[in-house]
C-alpha positions as YAML, in Angstrom:
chain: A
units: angstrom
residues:
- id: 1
  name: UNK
  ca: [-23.43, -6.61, -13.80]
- id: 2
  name: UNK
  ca: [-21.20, -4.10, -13.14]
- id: 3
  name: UNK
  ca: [-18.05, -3.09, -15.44]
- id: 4
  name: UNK
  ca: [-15.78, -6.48, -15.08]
- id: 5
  name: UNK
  ca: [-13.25, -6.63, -12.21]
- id: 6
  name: UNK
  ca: [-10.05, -4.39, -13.45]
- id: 7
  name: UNK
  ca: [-6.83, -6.46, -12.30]
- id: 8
  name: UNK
  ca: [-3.05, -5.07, -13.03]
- id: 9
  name: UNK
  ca: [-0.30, -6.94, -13.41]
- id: 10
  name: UNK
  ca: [3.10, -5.78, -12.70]
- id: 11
  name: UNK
  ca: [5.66, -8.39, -14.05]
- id: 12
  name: UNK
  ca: [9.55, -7.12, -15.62]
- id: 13
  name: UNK
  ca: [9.71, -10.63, -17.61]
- id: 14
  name: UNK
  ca: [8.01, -10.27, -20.67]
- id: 15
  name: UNK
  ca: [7.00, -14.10, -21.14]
- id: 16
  name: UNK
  ca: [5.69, -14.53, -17.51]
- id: 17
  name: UNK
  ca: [3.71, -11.06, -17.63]
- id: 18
  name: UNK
  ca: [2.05, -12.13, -21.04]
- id: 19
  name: UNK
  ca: [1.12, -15.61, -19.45]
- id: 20
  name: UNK
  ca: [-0.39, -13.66, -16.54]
- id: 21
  name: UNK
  ca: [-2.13, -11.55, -18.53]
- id: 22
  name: UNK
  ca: [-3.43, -14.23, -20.74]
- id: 23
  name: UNK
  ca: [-4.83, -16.20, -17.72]
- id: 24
  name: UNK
  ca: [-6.37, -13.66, -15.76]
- id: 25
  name: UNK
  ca: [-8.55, -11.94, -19.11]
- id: 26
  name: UNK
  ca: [-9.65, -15.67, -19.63]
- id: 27
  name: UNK
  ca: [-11.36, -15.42, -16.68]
- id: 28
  name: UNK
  ca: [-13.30, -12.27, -17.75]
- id: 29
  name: UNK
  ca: [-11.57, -9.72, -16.11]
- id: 30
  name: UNK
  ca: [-10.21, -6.70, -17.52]
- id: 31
  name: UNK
  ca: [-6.08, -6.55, -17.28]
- id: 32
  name: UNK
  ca: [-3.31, -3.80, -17.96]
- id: 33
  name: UNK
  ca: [0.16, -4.80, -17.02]
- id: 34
  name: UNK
  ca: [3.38, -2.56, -16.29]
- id: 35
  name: UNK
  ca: [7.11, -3.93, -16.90]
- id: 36
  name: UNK
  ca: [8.41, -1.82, -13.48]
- id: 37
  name: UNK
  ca: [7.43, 0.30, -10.49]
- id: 38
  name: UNK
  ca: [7.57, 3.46, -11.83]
- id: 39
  name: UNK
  ca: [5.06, 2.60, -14.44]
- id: 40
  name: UNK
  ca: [2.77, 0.14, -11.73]
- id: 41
  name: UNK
  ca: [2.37, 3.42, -9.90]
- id: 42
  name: UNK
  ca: [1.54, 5.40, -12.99]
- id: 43
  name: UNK
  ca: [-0.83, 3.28, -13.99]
- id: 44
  name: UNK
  ca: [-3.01, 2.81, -10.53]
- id: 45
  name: UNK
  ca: [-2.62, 6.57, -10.35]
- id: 46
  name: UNK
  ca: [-4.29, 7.06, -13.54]
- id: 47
  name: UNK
  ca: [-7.14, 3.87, -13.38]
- id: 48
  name: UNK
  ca: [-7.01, 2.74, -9.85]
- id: 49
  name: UNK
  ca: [-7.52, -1.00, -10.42]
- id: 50
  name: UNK
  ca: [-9.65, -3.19, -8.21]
- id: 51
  name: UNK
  ca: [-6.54, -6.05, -7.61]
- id: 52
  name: UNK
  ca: [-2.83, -5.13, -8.04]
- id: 53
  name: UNK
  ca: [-0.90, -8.85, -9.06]
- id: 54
  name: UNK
  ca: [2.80, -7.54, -7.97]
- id: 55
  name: UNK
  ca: [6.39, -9.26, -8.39]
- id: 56
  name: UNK
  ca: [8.61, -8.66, -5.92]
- id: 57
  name: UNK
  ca: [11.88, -8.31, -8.35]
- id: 58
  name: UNK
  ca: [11.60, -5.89, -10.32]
- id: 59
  name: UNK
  ca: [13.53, -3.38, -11.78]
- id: 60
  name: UNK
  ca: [14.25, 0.83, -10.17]
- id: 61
  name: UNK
  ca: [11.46, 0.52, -7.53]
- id: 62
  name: UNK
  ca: [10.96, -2.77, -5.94]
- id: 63
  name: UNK
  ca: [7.42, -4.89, -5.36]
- id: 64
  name: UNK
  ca: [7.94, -4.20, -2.13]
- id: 65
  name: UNK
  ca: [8.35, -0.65, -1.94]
- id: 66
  name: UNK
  ca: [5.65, -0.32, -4.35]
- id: 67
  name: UNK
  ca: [3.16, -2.07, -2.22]
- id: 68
  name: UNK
  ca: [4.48, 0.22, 1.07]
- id: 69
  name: UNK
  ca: [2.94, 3.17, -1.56]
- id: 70
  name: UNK
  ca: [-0.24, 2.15, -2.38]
- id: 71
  name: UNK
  ca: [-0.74, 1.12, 1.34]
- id: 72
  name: UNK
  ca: [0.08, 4.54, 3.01]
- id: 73
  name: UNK
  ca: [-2.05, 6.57, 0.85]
- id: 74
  name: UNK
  ca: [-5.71, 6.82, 1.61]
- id: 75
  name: UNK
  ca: [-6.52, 6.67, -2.22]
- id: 76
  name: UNK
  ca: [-5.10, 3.62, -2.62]
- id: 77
  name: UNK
  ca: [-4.76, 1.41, 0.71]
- id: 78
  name: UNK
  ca: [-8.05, -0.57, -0.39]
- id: 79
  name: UNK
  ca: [-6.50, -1.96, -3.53]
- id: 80
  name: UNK
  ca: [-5.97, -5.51, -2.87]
- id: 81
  name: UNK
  ca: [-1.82, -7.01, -3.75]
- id: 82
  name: UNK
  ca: [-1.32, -10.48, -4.27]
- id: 83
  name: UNK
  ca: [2.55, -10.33, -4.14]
- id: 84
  name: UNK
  ca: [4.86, -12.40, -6.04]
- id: 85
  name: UNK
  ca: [8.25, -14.17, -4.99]
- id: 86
  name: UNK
  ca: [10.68, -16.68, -5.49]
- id: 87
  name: UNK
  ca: [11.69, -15.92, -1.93]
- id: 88
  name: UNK
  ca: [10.12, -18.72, -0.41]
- id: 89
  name: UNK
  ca: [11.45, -18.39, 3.12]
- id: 90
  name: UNK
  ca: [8.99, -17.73, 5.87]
- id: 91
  name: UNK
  ca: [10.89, -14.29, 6.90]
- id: 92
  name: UNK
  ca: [10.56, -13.18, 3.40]
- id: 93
  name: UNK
  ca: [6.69, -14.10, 3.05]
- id: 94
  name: UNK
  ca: [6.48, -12.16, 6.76]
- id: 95
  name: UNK
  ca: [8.13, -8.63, 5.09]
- id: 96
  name: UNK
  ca: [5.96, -9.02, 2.44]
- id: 97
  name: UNK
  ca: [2.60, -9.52, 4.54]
- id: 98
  name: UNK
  ca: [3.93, -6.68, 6.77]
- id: 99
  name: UNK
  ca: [4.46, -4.32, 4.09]
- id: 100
  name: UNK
  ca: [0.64, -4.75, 3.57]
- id: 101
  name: UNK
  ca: [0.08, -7.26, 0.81]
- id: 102
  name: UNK
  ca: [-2.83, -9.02, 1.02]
- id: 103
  name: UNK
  ca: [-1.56, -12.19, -0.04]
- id: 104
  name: UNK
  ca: [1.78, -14.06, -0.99]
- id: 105
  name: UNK
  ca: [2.48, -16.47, -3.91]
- id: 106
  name: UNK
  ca: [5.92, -17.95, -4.00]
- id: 107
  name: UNK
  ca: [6.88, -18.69, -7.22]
- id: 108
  name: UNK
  ca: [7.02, -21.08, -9.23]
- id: 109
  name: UNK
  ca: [3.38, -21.34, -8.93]
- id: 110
  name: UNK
  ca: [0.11, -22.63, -10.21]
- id: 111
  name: UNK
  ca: [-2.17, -20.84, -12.56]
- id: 112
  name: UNK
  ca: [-5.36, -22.01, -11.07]
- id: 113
  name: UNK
  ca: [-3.96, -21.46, -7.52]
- id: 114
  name: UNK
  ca: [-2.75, -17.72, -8.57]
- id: 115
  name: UNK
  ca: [-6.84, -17.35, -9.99]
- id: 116
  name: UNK
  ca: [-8.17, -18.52, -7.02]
- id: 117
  name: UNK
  ca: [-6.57, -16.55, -4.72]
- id: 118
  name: UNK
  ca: [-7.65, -13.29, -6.80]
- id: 119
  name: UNK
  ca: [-11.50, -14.61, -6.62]
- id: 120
  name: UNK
  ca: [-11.26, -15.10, -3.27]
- id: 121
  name: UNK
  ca: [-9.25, -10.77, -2.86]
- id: 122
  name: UNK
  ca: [-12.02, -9.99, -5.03]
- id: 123
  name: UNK
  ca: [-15.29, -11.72, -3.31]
- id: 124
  name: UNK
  ca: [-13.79, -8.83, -0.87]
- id: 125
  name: UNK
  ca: [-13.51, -5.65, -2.71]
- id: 126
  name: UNK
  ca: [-16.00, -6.21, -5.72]
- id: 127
  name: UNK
  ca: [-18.30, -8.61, -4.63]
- id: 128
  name: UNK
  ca: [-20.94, -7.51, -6.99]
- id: 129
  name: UNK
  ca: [-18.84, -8.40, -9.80]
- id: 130
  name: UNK
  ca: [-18.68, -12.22, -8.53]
- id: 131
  name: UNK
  ca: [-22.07, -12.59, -8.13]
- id: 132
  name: UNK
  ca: [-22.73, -12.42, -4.63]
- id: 133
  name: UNK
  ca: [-25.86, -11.11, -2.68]
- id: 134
  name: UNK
  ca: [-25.67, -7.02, -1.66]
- id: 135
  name: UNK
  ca: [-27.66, -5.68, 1.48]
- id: 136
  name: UNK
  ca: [-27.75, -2.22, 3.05]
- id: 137
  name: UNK
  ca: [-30.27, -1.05, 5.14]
- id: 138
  name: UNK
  ca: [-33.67, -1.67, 3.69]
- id: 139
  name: UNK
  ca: [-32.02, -2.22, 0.15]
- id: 140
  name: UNK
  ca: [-30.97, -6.18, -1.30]
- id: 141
  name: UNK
  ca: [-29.50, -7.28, -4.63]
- id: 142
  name: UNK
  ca: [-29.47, -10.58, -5.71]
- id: 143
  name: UNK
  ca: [-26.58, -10.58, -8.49]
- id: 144
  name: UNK
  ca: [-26.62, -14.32, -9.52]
- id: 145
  name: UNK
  ca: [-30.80, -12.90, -10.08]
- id: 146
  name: UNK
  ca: [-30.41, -9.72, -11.30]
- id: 147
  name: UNK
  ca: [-33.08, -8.96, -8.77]
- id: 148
  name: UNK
  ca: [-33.83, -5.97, -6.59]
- id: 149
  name: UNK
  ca: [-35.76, -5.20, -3.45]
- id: 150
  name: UNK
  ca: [-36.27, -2.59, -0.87]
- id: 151
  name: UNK
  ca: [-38.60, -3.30, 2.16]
- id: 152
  name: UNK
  ca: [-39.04, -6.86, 0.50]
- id: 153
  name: UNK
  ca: [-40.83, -4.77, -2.65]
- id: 154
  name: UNK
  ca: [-39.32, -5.78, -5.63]
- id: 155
  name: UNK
  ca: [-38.28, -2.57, -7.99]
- id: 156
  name: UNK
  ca: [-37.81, -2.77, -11.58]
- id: 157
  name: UNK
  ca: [-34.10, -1.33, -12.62]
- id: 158
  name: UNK
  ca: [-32.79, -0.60, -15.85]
- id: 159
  name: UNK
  ca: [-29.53, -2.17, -16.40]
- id: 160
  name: UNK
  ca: [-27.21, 1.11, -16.14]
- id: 161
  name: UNK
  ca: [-28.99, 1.52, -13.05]
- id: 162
  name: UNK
  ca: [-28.78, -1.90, -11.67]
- id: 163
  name: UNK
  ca: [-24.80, -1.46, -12.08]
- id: 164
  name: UNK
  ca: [-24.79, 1.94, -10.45]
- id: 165
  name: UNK
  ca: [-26.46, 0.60, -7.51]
- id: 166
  name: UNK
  ca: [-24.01, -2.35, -7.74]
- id: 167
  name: UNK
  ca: [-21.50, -0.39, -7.01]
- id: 168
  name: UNK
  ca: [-22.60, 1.89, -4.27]
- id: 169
  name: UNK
  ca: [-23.47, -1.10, -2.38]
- id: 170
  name: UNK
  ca: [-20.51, -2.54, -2.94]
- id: 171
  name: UNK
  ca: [-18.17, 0.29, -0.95]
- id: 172
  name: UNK
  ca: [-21.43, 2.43, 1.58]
- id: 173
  name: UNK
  ca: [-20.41, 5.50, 2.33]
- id: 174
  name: UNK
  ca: [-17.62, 5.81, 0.06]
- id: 175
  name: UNK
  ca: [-17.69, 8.86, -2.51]
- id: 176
  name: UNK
  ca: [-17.56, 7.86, -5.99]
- id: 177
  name: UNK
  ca: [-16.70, 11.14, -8.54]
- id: 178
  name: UNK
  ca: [-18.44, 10.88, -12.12]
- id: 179
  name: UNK
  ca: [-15.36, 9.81, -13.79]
- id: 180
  name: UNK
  ca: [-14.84, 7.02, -11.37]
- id: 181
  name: UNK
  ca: [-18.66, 6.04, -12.33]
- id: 182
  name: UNK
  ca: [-17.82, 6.08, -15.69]
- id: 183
  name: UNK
  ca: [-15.33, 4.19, -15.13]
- id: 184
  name: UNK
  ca: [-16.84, 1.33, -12.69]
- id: 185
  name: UNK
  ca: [-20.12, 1.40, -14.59]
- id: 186
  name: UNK
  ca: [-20.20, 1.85, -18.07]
- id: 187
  name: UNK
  ca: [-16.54, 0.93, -18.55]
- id: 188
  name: UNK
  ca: [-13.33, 1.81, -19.09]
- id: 189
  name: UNK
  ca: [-13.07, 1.83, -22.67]
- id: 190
  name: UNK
  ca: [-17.02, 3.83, -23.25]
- id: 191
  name: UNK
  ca: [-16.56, 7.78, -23.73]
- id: 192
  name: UNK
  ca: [-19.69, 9.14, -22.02]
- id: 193
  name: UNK
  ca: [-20.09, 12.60, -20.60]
- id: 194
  name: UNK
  ca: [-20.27, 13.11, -17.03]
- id: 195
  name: UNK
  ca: [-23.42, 14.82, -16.91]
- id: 196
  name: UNK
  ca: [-25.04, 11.34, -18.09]
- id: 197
  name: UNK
  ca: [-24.25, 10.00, -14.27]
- id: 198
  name: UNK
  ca: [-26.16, 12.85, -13.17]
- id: 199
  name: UNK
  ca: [-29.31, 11.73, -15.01]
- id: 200
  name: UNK
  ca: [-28.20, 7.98, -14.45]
- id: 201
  name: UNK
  ca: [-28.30, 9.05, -10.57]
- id: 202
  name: UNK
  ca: [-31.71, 11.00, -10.54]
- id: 203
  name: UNK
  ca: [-33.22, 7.53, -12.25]
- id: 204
  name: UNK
  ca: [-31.69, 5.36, -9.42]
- id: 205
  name: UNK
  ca: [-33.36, 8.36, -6.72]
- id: 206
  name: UNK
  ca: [-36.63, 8.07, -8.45]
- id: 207
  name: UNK
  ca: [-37.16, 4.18, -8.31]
- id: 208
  name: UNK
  ca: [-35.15, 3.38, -4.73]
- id: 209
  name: UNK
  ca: [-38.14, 6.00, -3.38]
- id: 210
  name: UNK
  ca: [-40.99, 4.52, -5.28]
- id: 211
  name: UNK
  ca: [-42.71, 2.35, -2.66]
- id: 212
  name: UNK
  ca: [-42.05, 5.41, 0.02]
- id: 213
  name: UNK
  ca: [-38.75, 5.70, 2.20]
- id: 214
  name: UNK
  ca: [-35.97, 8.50, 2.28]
- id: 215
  name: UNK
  ca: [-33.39, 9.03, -0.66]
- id: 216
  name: UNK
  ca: [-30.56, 6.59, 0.42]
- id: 217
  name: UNK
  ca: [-28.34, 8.58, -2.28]
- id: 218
  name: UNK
  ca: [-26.25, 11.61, -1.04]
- id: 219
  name: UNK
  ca: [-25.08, 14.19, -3.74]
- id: 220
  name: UNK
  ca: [-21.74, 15.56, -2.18]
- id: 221
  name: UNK
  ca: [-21.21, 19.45, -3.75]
- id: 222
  name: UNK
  ca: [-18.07, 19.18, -5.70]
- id: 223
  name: UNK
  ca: [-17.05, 15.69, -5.71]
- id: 224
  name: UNK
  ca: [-19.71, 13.15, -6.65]
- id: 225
  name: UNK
  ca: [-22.49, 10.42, -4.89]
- id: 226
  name: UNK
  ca: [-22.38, 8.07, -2.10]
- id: 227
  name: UNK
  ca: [-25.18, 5.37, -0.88]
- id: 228
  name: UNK
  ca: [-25.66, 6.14, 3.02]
...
């Protein structure tokens, strides 16, 4: 499977954030959290998480004014935010939807309600990582299998491989940069040079075209791969 599902949470109370945090690693996921906005939009600056879990209240730069960020720019706009309120009226839930969050959780609120709704952001953005079926062109992955075929030909992938293709079918099109593979496949916490994705890459290439077919990989000069 590809590297686990990276989810920040950005909570000012301390007991609330830690309960949060708690919760969500429970459920396998990787979590960093951030006490305010200026360091929320350090931190998905630096690692670009997959799900942003956002108060509202917080102190300097508000959850709201956060979220407008990561919405306007084109590095960020994908990141799914599951905002958190005690503002319960509908206006309030409105500005926040508007602003771009994805969803809206008015507080006080269940655990298991808070976890479902991030599944359900996630089944969206990383649905490799939840174990759901991949297809693109010729190309399927079974996840819950661990199974791969192109032109209904099964192909045998190693498992760095298996991820790498994970996650280019996850986002076709997109242009991942080595460090971001690092990051997405092997893990956050791994140190591996960049020139392994190269050789990672030309492994993928060489078994995608074994039973005939063009290279579905592109190699873009200066900034990394993309599937299609």
């Amino acid at each position: 499977m590809p590297a686990e599902p990276f989810v920040l949470v950005v909570e000012d109370d301390p007991a609330q954030r830690e309960v949060l945090a708690y919760n969500i690693r429970a459920e396998g996921y990787h979590v960093d959290t951030a006490e305010n906005g200026d360091e929320a939009l350090l931190k998905v600056k630096e690692t670009t998480p997959d799900l942003v879990v956002l108060d509202w209240m917080l102190p300097n730069v508000s959850g709201i004014e956060i979220c407008r960020q990561l919405k306007v720019s084109t590095d960020t706009q994908r990141i799914p935010v599951i905002m958190l309120s005690a503002r319960s009226e509908e206006t309030d839930r409105v500005r926040g939807l508007e602003t771009g969050a994805d969803d809206y959780v008015v507080k006080p609120y269940s655990v298991a309600e808070l976890l479902a709704r991030i599944r359900t952001q996630l089944r969206r953005t990383r649905p490799a990582a939840v174990g759901q079926r991949l297809e693109y062109d010729d190309i399927m992955m079974d996840m819950e299998e661990h199974r791969v075929f192109r032109k209904d030909a099964a192909l045998k992938l190693g498992p760095t491989e298996f991820r790498l293709l994970a996650t280019f079918m996850e986002r076709p099109g997109r242009v991942w940069s080595r460090e971001q593979l690092l990051d997405r496949v092997w893990g956050r916490d791994i140190y591996v040079d960049t020139r392994t994705v190269d050789v990672h890459v030309g492994r993928l290439r060489k078994v995608l075209c074994s039973r005939g077919g063009e290279d579905p990989l592109r190699t873009v000069r200066g900034a990394g791969y993309a599937l299609g």
